[in-house]
TIPABA-182768 format. One record per residue (C-alpha): residue number from 1; x, y, z. Coordinates in pm, 1 decimal. Each point is the difference from the previous one (the first is absolute). Layout:
% residues N
REC:tipa:px:py:pz
REC:NUM:X:Y:Z;
...
END
This chain:
% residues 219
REC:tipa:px:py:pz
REC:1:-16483.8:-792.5:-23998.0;
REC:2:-314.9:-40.7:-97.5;
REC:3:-46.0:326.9:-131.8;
REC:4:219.1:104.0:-264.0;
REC:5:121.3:382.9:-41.7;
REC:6:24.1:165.3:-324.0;
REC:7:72.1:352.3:-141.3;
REC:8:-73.8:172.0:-328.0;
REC:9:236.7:139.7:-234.7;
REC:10:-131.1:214.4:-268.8;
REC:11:157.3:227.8:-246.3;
REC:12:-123.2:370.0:-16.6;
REC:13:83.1:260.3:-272.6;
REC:14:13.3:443.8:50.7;
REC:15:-337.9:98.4:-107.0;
REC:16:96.1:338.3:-133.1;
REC:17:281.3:-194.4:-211.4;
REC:18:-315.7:-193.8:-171.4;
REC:19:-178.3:285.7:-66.3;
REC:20:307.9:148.4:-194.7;
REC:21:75.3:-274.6:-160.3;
REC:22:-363.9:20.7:-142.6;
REC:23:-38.8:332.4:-114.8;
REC:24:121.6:190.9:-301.9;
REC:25:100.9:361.6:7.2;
REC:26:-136.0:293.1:-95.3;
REC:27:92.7:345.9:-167.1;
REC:28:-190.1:343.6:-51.9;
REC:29:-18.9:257.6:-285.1;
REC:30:-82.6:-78.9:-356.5;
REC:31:194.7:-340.7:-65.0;
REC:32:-130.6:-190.0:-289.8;
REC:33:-178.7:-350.6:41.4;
REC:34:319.3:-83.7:-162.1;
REC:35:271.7:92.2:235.5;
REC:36:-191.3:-125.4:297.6;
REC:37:-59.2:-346.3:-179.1;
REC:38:387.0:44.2:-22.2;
REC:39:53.1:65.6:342.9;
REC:40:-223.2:-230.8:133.1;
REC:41:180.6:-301.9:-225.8;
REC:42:323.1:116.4:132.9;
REC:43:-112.4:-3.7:403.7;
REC:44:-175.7:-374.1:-95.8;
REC:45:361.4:-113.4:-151.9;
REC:46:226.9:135.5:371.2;
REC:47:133.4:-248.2:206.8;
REC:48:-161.9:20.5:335.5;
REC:49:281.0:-169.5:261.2;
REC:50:-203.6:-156.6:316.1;
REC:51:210.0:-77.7:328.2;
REC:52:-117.3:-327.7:168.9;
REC:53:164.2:-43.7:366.7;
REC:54:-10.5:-343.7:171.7;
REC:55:115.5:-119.8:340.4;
REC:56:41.7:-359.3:-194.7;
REC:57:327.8:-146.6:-146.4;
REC:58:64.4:-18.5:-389.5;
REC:59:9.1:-315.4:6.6;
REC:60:-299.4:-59.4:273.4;
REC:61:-306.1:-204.5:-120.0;
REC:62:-291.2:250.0:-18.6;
REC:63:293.9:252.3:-201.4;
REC:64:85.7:-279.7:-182.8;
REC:65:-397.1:-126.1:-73.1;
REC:66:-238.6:331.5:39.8;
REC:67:235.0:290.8:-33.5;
REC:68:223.6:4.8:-256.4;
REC:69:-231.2:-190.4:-235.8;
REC:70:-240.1:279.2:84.3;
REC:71:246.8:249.9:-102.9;
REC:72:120.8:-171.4:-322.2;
REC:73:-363.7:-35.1:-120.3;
REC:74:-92.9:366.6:57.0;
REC:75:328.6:56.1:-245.3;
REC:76:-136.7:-236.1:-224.2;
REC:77:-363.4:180.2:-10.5;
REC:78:153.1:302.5:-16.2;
REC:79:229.0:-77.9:-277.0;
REC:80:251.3:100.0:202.1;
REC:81:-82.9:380.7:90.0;
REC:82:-98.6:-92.4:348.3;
REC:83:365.8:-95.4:154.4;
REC:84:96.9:-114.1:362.5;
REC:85:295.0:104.2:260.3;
REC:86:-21.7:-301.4:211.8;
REC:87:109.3:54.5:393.1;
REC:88:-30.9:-340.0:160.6;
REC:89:164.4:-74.5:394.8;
REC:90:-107.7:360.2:116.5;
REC:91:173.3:162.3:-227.3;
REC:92:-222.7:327.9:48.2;
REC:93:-65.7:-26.4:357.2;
REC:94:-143.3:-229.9:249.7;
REC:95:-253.1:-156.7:-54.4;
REC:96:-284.4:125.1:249.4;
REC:97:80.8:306.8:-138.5;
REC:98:-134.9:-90.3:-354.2;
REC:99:-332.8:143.1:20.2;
REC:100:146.2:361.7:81.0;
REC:101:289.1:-34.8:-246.1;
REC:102:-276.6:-119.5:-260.9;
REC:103:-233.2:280.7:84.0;
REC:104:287.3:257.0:-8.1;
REC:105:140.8:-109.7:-367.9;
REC:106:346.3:-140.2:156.2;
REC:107:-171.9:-305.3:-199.3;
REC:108:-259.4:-66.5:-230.1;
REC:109:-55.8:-352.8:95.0;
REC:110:48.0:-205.0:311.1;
REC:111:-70.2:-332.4:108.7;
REC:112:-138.5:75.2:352.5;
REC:113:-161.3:-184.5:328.1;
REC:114:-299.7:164.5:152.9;
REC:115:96.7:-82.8:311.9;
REC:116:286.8:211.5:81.8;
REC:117:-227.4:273.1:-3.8;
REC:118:-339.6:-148.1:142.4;
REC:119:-74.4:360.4:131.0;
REC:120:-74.1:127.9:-341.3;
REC:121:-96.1:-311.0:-161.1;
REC:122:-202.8:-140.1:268.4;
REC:123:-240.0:-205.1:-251.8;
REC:124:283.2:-147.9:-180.6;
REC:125:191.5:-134.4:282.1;
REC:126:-274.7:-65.5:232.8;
REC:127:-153.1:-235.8:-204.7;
REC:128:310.9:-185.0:-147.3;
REC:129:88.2:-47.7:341.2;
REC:130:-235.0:-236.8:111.2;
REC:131:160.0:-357.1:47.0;
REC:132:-198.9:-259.8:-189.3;
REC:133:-212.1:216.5:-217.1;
REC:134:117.0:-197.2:-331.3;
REC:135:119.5:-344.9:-115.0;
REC:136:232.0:106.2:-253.8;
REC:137:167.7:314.7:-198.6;
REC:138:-169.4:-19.0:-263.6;
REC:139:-330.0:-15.6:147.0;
REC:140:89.4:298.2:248.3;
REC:141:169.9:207.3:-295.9;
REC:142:-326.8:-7.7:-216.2;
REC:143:-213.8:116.2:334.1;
REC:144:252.9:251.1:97.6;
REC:145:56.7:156.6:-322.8;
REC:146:-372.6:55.3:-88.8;
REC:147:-50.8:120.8:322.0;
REC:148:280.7:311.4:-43.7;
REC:149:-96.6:137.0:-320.3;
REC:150:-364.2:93.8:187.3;
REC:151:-102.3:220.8:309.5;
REC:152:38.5:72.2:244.5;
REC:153:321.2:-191.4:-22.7;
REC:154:118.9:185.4:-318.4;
REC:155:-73.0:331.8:131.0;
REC:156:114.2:-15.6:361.8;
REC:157:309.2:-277.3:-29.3;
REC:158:137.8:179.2:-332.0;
REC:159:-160.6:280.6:-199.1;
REC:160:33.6:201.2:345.7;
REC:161:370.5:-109.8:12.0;
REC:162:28.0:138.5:-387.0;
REC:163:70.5:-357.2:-99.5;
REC:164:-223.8:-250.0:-228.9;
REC:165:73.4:-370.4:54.7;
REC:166:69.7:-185.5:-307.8;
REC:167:5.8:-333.7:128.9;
REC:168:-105.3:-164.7:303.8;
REC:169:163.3:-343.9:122.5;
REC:170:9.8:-185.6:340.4;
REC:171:245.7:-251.8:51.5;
REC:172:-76.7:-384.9:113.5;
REC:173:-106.9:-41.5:396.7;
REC:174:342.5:67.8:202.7;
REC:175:80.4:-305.3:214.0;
REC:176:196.2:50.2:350.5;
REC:177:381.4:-78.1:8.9;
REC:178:157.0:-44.6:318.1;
REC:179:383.7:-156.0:149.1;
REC:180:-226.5:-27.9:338.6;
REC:181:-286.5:-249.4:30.9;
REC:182:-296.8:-15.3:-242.0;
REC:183:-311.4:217.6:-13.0;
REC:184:-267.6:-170.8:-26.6;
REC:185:-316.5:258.8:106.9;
REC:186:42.0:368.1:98.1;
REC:187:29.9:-86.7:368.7;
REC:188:388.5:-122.0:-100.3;
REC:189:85.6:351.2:-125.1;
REC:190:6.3:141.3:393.2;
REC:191:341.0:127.3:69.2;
REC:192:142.8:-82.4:-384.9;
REC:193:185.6:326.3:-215.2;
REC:194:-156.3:-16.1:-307.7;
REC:195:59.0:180.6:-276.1;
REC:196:-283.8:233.5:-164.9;
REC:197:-51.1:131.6:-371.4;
REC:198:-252.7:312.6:190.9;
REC:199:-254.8:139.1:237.8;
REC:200:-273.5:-204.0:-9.8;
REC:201:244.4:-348.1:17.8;
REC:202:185.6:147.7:297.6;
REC:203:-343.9:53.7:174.3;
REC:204:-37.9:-353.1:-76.2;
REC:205:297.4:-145.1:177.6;
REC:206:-26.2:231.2:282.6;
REC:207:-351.5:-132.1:46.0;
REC:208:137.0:-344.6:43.5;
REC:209:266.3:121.7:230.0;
REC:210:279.6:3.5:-295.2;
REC:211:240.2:272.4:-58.2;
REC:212:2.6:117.3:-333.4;
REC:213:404.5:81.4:-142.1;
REC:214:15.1:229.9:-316.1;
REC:215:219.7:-160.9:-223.1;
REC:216:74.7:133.0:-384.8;
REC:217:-166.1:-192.6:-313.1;
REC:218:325.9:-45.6:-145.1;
REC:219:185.5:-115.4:326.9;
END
């Protein structure tokens, strides 16, 4: 086609779990300035363990490139008292159930797509669903990340989700595969199954007279 489809990936992080992480503790009464300089040094030294859940393979190129380098430098910034469970391959559930199992604790981390759930991120996957809207990755990564971290689109995709996005990403244009004949302008995807990463790409394909399939990220 001429027209290429792409979707965006992002990771997105608990918000409460932040705000913990962030704050110190406090007690009552008549403690000396001593004992709560104590205390406080003691809560600054405690591990804090962080799940991270992602529908990608170990051994998959953006675990391999963004993820676990992500979670290796946070260790090294942290001098180790920030510390990762890693759950790659769905480990903690499937995936288009990440933003619930984020918001919910299961995990603290998870490397989500917007689409799955365009009905309560409809900014997010609205917009990375247009076909042709960027040249590259890189150029649509920069865009889409900026555009997250401000509202509306941090307050209705996420903050209302009780979710924060840490990092926004869209993957190259997707190009059309098919065993059957070549597509070469939307007219060609009448009467073709293909298969959908969300809402707003299924509306797509139906438009065209497609029939979108739901088919797993990992399969």
């Amino acid at each position: 086609m001429n027209k290429k489809f792409f979707t965006s990936i992002m990771l997105i992080c608990l918000m409460i779990i932040m705000s913990a992480c962030g704050g110190t503790s406090s007690t009552g009464g008549s403690s000396s300035s001593g004992d709560n300089s104590k205390q406080s040094t003691n809560d600054s030294k405690k591990k804090i363990t962080l799940k991270f859940a992602t529908h990608e393979a170990p051994d998959a190129f953006f675990s391999k490139t963004v993820t676990v380098p992500f979670m290796d430098r946070v260790k090294e910034l942290t001098d180790g008292q920030v510390q990762f469970e890693f759950y790659p391959s769905q480990q903690l559930g499937n995936v288009s159930d990440y933003l619930d199992l984020t918001s919910q604790g299961v995990t603290d981390i998870a490397f989500y797509i917007s689409s799955y759930t365009s009905d309560r991120m409809p900014y997010s996957s609205s917009i990375t669903g247009f076909p042709g809207l960027v040249n590259s990755s890189n150029q649509g990564s920069k865009a889409f990340h900026e555009l997250i971290q401000q509202d509306p689109v941090l307050e209705t995709d996420y903050l209302k989700n009780g979710v924060r996005p840490l990092l926004g990403y869209v993957t190259n244009p997707y190009d059309l595969f098919s065993t059957k004949g070549v597509a070469t302008s939307p007219k060609d995807l009448k009467g073709k199954q293909i298969r959908s990463s969300g809402a707003f790409i299924s509306a797509l394909i139906e438009h065209f007279g497609g029939t979108p399939v739901t088919i797993a990220t990992p399969d």
